[in-house]
C-alpha positions in Angstrom: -13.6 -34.3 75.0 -12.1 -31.0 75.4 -9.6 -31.5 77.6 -8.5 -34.3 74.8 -9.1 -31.6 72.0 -6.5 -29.0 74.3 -3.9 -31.7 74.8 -3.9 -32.0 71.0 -3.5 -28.1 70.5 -0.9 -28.0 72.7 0.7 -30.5 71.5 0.7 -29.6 67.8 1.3 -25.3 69.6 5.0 -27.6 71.3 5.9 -28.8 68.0 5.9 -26.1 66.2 7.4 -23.9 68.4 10.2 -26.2 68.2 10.6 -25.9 64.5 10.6 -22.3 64.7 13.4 -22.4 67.4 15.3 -24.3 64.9 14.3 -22.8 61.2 14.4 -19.3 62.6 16.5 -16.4 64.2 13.6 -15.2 66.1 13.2 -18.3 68.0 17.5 -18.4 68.3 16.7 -18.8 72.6 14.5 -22.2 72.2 18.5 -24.2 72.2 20.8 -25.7 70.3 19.4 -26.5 67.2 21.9 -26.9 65.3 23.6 -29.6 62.9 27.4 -30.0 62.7 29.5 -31.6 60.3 33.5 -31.8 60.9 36.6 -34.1 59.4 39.2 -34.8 61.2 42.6 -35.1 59.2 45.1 -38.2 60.3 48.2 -39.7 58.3 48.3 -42.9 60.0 49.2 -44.7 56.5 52.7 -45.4 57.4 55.0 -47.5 57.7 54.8 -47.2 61.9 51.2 -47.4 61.6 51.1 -43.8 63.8 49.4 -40.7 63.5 52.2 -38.7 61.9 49.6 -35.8 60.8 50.3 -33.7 64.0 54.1 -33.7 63.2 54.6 -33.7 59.7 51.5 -31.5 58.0 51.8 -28.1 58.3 48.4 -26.4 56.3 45.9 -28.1 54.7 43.4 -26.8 52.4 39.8 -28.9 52.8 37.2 -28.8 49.7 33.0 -30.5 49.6 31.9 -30.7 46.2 28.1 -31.7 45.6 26.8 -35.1 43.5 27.6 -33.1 39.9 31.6 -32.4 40.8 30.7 -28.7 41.6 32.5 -26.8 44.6 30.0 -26.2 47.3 32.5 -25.5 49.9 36.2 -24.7 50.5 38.5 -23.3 53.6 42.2 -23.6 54.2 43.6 -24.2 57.8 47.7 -24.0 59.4 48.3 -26.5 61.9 48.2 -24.2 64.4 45.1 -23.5 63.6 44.1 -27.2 63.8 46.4 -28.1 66.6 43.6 -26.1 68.4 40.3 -28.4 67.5 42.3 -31.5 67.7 43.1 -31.3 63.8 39.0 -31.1 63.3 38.1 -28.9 60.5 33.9 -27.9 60.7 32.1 -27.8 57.4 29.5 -25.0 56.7 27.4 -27.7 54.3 23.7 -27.8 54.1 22.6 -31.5 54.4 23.5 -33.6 51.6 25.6 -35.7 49.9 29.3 -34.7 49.3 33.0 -35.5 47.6 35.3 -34.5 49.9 39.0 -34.0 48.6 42.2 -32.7 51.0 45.3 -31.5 49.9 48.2 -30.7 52.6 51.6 -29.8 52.7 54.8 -30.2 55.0 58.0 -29.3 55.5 61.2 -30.3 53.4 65.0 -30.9 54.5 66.3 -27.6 52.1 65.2 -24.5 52.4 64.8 -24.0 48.8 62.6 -27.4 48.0 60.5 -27.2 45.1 57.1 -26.5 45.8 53.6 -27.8 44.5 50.9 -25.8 42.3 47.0 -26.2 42.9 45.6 -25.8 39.4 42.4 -23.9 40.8 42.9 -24.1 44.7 41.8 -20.9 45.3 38.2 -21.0 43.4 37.9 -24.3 41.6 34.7 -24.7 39.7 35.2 -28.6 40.3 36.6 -31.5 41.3 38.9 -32.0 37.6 40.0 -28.2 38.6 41.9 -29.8 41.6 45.3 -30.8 39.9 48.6 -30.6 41.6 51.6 -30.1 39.9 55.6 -30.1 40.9 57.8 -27.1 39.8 60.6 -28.6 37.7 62.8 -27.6 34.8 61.9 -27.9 31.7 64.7 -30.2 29.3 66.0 -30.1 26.4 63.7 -32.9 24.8 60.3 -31.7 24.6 57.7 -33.6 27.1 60.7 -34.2 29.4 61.3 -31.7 32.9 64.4 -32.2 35.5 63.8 -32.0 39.2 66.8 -31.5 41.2 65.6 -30.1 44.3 64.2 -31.6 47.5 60.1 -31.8 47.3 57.8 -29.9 50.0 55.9 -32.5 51.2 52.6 -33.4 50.0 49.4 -35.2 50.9 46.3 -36.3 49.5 43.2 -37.6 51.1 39.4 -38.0 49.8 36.0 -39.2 50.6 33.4 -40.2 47.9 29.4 -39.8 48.2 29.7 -39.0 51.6 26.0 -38.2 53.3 25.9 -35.2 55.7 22.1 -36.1 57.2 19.8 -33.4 59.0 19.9 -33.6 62.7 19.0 -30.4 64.8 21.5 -30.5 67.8 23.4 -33.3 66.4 27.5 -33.5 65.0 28.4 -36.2 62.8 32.3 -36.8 62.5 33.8 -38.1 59.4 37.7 -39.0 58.8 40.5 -38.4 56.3 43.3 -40.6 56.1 45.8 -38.8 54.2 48.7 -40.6 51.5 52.2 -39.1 51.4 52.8 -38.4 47.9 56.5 -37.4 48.5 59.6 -40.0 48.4 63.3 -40.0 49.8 65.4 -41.8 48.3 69.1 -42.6 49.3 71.6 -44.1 47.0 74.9 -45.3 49.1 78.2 -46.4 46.7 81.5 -48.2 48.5 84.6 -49.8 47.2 84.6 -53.6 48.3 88.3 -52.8 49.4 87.5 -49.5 51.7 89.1 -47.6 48.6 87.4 -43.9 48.7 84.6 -43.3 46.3 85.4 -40.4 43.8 81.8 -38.1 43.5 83.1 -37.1 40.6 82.5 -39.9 39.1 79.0 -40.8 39.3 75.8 -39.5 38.3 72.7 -40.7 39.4 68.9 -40.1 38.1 65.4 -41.5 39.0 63.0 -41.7 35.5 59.5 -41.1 36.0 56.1 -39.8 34.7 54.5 -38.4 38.2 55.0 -34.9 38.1 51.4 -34.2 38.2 48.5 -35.6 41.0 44.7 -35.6 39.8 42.2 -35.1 42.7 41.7 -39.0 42.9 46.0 -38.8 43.5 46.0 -40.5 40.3 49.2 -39.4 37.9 48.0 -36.9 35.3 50.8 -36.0 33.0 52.7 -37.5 30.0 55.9 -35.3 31.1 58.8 -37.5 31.8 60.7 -36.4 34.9 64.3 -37.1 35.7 64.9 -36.3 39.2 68.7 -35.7 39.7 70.2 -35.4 43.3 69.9 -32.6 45.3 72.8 -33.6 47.2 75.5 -35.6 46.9 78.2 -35.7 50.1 81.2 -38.4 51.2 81.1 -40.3 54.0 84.0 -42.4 55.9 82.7 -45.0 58.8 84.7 -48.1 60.4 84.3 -51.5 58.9 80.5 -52.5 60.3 80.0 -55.5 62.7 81.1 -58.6 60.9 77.5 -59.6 62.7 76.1 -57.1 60.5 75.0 -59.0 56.9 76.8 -55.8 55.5 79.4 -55.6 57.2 80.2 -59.2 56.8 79.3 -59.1 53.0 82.9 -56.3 53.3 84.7 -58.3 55.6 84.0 -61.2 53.6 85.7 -59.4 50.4 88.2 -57.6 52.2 89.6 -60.7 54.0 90.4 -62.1 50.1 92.6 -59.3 49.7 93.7 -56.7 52.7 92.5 -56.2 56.2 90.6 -52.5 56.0 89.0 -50.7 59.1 86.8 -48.3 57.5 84.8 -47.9 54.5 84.3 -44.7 52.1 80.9 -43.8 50.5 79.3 -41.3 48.0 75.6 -40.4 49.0 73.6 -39.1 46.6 70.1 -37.4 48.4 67.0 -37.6 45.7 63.1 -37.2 46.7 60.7 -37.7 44.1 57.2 -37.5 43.7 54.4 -40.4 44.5 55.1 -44.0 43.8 52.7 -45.9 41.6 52.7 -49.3 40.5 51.1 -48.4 36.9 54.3 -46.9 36.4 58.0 -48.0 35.8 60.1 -45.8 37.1 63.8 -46.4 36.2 67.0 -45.6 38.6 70.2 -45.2 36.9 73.9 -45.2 38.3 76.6 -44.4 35.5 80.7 -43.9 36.0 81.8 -41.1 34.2 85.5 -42.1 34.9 87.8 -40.7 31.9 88.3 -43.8 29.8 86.0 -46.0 32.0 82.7 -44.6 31.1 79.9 -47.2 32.0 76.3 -47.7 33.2 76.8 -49.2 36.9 72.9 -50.5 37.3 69.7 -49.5 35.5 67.1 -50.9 38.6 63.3 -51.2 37.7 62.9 -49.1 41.3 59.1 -50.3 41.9 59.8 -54.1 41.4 63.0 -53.8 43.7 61.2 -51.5 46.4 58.8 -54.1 46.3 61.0 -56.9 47.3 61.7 -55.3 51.0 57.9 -55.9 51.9 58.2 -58.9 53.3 55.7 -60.9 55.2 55.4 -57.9 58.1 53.5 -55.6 55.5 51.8 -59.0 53.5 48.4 -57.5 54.3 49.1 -54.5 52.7 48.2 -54.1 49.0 51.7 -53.5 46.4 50.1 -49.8 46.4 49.6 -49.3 50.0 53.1 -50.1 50.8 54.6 -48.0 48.2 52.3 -45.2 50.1 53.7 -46.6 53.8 56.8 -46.5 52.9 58.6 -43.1 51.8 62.1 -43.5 52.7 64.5 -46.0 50.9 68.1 -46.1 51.0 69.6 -48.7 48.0 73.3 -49.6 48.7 75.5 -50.7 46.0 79.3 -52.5 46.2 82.0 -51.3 43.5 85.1 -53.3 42.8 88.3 -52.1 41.8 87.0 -50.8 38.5 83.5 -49.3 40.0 81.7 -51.8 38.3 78.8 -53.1 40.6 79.7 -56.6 42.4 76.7 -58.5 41.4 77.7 -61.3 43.9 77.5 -58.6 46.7 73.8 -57.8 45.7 72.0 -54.7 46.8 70.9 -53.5 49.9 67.5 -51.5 50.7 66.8 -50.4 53.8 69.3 -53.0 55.0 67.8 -56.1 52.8 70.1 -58.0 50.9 68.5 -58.2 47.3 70.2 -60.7 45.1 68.4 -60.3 41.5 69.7 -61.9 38.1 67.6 -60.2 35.6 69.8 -56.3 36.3 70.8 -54.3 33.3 74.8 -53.2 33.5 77.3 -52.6 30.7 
């Protein structure tokens, strides 16, 4: 009977003792008692299906807010600093249940890109503190900005009611595919006949309301945005492979009339800010020609974006391939008057799009 009554104490003396190694600093030699929490940052939600985060984000700035919306925990990292723990941010959390919300930037192709403001990203309160907002200009018409720089890239990523359990010695990973919330878009004019394209004569614009980002990366302003180019360059190239759908769609037009070996273009360079299908963004290309002013196309840009998915990307949602896909380049065929040659149609990304329902004067 005593030995059983001693195995007891000792048993119950064990367990305690453990406890005490793990609840307090006098007791910091009993082991590793510890409970870790860490996120691990990837953009993968791309069109190439790859991990782009180790090459494209460069900081990052990580915040836990508890079941009422209120910040619990914050840090900001560079990607040097995550290049070193394999892009793994550790969380100083006590166990419970957490929103986590990321928001990262990149680089840009211009030096002097507009930039992005954190409404409270220093010291938010609380989630709805978290909004991010692009620098533009304001317009003329109130509720209206311009943006005619290249965008900083941006990303957002987020997990909801997400349980951090206790666990002495244990780590429990968790992971944050981030969205690109940043688009390039490319617009490519060419005379049917290889005729140069005069700059001069062409403005372009991309129509909008996304110029601000909620934490769920949901669009948070009423502000119309007209993003303008923030370059606009000429380009000469021989006539494409007739092979080429193109090239032959040139050939094709140049063999009714005279035999040309190279082509002329005007490239106008936007970027604009996140995609969404609850929007309708508008692209419009206008001739400013003296005495042959016209609108060239007005292009819903979503619905003709959309129309390059094809069945490769059929599992991903209309949303998830606007969010894949972040570079576009729409190329449109003038005639002799730089009207748009409707029976040329358009080209994205190389697609042919032949559409009745356009809008041209």
């Amino acid at each position: 009977m005593f030995r059983h009554t001693a195995t007891r104490i000792l048993t119950a003396l064990v367990a305690t003792a453990t406890l005490w190694g793990c609840d307090s600093a006098i007791y910091d030699g009993e082991g590793d008692c510890s409970v870790t929490y860490r996120v691990k940052l990837t953009h993968t939600k791309n069109i190439k299906n790859v991990d782009a985060f180790p090459t494209e984000v460069t900081h990052v700035a990580l915040y836990a807010f508890d079941p009422s919306g209120r910040i619990a925990w914050s840090t900001t990292k560079t990607a040097e600093e995550l290049r070193a723990t394999d892009n793994y941010i550790t969380l100083d959390v006590d166990p419970g249940r957490y929103d986590l919300v990321a928001w990262c930037g990149g680089t840009s192709r211009e030096a002097d890109a507009a930039g992005w403001t954190l409404a409270g990203g220093d010291n938010p309160v609380e989630k709805a503190d978290l909004l991010c907002t692009l620098a533009t200009t304001p317009a003329a018409t109130a509720g209206h900005a311009v943006s005619d720089k290249d965008i900083h890239r941006l990303y957002h990523g987020a997990l909801s009611d997400v349980e951090m359990p206790e666990g002495y010695g244990k780590t429990y990973d968790y992971t944050i595919d981030l969205t690109k919330d940043t688009n390039f878009v490319r617009v490519i004019l060419q005379h049917a006949d290889g005729e140069p394209v005069n700059p001069e004569w062409f403005t372009f614009t991309i129509t909008d309301t996304n110029s601000a980002l909620d934490h769920t990366n949901s669009l948070a302003s009423p502000t119309v945005v007209t993003y303008r180019p923030w370059a606009i360059t000429t380009a000469a190239t021989e006539l494409p492979d007739p092979d080429n759908v193109a090239g032959r769609a040139c050939a094709e037009t140049a063999s009714r009339s005279r035999a040309i070996t190279s082509v002329s273009s005007v490239i106008a360079d936007m970027t604009t800010s996140r995609l969404v299908t609850s929007s309708r963004p508008v692209i419009e290309i206008s001739c400013t020609e003296p005495g042959n002013e016209h609108l060239v196309a007005r292009l819903d840009l979503i619905s003709y974006f959309l129309m390059i998915k094809g069945s490769a990307n059929r599992h991903l949602s209309d949303q998830d391939f606007l969010d894949c896909q972040d570079d576009y380049s729409m190329m449109l065929i003038l005639d002799d008057n730089n009207r748009w040659n409707l029976s040329l149609g358009l080209y994205i990304n190389s697609w042919r799009i032949v559409k009745q329902d356009v809008t041209i004067q």
